[in-house]
Residue frames as a rotation matrix with the C-alpha (Angstrom) as fourth column:
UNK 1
0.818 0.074 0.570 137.92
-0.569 0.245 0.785 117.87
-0.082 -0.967 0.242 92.70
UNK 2
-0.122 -0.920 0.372 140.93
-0.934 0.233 0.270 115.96
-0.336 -0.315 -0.888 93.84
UNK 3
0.304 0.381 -0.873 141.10
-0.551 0.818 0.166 112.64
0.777 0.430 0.459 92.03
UNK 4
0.892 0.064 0.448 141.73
-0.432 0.413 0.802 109.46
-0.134 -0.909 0.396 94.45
UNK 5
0.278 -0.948 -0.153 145.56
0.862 0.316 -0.396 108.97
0.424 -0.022 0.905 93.36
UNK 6
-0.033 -0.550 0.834 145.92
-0.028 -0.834 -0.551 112.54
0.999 -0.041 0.012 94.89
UNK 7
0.913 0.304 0.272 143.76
-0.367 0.318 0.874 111.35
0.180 -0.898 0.401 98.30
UNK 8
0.922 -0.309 -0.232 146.32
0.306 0.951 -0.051 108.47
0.236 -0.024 0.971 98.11
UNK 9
-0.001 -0.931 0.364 149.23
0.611 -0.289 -0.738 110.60
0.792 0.222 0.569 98.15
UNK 10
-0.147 0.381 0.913 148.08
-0.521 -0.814 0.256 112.58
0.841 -0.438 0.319 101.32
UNK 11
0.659 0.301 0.689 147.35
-0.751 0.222 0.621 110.26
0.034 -0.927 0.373 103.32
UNK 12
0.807 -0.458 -0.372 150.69
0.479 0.877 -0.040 108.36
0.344 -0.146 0.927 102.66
UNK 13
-0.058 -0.747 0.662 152.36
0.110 -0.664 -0.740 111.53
0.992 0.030 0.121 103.31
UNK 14
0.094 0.367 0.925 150.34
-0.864 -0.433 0.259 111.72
0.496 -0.823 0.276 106.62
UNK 15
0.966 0.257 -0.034 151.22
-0.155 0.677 0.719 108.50
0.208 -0.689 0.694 107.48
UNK 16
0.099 -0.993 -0.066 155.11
0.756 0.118 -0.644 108.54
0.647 0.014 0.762 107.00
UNK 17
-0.164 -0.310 0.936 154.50
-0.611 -0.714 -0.343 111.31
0.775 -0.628 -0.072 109.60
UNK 18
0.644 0.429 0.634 153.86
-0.512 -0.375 0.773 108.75
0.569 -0.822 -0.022 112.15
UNK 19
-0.081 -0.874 0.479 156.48
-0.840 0.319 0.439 107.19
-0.536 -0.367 -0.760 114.41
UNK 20
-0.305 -0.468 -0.830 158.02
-0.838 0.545 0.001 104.03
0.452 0.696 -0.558 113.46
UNK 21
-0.919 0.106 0.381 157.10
-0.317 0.376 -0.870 102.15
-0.235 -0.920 -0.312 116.48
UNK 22
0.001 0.980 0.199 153.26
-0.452 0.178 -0.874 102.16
-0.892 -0.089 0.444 115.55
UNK 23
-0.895 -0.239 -0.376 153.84
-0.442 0.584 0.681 100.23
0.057 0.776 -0.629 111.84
UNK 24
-0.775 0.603 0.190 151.05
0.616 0.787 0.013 97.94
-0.142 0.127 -0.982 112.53
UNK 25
-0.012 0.834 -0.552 148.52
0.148 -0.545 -0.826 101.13
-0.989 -0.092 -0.117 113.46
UNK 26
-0.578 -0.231 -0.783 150.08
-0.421 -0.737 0.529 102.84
-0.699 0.636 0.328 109.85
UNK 27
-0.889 0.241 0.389 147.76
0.448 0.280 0.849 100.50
0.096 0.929 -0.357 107.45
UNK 28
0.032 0.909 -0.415 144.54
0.998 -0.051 -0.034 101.18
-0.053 -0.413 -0.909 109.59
UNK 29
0.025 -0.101 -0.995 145.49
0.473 -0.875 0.100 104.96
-0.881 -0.473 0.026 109.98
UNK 30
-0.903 -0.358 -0.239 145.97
0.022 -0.593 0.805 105.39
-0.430 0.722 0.543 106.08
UNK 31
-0.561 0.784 0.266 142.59
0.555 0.118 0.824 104.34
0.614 0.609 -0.501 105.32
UNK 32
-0.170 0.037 -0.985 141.74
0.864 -0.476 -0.167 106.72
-0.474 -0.879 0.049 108.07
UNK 33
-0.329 -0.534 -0.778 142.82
0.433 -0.818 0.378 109.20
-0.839 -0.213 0.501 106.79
UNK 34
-0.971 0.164 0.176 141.40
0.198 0.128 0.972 108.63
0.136 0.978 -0.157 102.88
UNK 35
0.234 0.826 -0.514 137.94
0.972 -0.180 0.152 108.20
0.033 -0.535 -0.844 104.75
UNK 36
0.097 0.237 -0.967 138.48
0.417 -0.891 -0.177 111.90
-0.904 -0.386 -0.185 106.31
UNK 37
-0.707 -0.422 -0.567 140.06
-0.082 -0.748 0.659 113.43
-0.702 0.512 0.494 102.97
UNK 38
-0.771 0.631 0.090 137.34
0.355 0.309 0.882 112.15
0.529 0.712 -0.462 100.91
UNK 39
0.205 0.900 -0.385 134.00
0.941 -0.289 -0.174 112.93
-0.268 -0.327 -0.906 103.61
UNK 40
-0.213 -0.488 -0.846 136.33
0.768 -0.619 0.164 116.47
-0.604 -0.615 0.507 103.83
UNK 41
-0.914 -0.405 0.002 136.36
0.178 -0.396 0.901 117.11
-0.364 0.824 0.434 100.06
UNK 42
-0.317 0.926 0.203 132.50
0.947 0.296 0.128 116.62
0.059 0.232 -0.971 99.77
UNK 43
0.031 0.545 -0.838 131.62
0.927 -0.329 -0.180 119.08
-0.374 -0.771 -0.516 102.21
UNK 44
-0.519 -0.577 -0.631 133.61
0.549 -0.791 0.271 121.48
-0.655 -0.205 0.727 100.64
UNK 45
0.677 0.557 0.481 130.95
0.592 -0.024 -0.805 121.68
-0.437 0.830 -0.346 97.27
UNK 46
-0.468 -0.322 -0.823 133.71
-0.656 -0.497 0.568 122.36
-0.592 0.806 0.022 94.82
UNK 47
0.735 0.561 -0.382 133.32
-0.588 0.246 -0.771 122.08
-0.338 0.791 0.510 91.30
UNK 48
0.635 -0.371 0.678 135.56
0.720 0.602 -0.344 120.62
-0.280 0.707 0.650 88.42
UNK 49
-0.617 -0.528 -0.584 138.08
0.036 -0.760 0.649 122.54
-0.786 0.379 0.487 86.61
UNK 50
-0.893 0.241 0.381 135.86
0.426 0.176 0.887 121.74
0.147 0.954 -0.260 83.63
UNK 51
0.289 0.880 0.376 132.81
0.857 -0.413 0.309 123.16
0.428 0.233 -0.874 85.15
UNK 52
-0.006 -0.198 -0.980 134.69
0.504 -0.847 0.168 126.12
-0.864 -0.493 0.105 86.32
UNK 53
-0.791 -0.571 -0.220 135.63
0.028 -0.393 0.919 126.71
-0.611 0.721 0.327 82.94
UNK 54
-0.301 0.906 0.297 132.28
0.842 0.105 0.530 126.10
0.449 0.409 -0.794 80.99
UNK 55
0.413 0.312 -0.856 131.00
0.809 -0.557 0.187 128.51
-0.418 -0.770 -0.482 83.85
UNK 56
0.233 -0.499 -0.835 133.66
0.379 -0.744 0.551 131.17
-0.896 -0.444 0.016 82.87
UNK 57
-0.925 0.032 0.379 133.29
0.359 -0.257 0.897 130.95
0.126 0.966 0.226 79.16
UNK 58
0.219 0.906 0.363 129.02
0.827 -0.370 0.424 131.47
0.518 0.208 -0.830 79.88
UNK 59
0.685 0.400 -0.609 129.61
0.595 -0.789 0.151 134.59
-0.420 -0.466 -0.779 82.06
UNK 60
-0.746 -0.582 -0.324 132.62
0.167 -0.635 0.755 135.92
-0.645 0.509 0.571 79.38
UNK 61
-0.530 0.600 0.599 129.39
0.780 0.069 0.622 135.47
0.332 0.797 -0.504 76.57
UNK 62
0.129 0.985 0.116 127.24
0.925 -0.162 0.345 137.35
0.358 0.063 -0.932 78.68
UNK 63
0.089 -0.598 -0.797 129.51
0.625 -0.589 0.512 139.77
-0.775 -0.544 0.322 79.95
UNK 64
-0.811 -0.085 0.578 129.94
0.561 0.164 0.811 140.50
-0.164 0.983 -0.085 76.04
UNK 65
-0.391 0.863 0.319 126.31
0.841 0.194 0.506 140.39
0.374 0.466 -0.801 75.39
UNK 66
0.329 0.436 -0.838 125.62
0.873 -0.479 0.094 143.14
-0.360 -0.762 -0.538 78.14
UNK 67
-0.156 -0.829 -0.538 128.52
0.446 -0.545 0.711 145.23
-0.882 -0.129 0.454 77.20
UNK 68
-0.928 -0.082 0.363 127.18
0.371 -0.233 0.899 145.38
0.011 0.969 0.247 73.58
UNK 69
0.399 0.716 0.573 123.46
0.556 -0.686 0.470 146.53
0.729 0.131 -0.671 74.84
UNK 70
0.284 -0.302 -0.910 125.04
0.721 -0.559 0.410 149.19
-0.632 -0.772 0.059 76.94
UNK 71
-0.743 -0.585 0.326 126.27
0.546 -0.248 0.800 150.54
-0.387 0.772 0.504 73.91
UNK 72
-0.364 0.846 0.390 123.14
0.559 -0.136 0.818 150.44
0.745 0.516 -0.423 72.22
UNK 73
0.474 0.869 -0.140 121.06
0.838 -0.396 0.374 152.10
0.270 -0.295 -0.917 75.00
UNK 74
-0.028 -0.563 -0.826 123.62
0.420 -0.756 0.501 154.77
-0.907 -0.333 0.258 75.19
UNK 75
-0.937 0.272 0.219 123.63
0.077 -0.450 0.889 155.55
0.340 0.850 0.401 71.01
UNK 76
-0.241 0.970 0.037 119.75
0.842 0.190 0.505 155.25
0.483 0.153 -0.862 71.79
UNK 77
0.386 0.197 -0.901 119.80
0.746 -0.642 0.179 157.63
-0.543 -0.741 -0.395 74.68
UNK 78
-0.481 -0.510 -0.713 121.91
0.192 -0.855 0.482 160.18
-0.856 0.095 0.509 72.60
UNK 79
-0.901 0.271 0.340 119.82
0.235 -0.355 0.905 160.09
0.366 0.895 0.256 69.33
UNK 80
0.075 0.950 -0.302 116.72
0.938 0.036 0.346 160.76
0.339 -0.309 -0.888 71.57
UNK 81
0.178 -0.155 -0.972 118.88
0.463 -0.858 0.222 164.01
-0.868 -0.489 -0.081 73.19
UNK 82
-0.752 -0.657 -0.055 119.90
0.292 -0.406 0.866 164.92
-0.591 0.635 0.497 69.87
UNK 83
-0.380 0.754 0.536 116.13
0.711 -0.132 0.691 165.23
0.591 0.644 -0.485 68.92
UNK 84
-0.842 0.016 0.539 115.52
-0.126 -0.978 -0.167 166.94
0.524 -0.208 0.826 71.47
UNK 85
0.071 0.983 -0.169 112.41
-0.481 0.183 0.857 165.00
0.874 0.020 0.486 72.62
């Protein structure tokens, strides 16, 4: 997830978008705006990069693991046709 120096950077970017004129509104409007990116990011149920990864090393293992009894029940399946039984 986004850390809160990236929030911070968003929502000063979104405030330097608003006229000059409103200055006084721009302190009240950045914490605004943190508030929304932050409720926004919740909702969204990402993960971490770290639990993506962790995640994507256990389904390479098992991906692996499968791939090697596929093998096996294929030799099996041919030494059963190869008896003949």
């Amino acid at each position: 997830m986004m850390d809160k120096q990236d929030i911070d950077q968003i929502a000063l970017r979104l405030v330097s978008l608003v006229p000059p004129g409103l200055a006084q509104a721009q302190k009240d409007l950045r914490a605004n705006f943190q508030d929304v990116l932050v409720q926004g990011l919740r909702r969204l149920d990402l993960v971490t990069r770290e639990e993506f990864d962790v995640q994507s090393q256990v389904l390479a293992r098992t991906r692996a693991k499968v791939d090697a009894l596929e093998r096996q029940v294929a030799e099996l399946e041919a030494s059963v046709a190869a008896r003949g039984v």
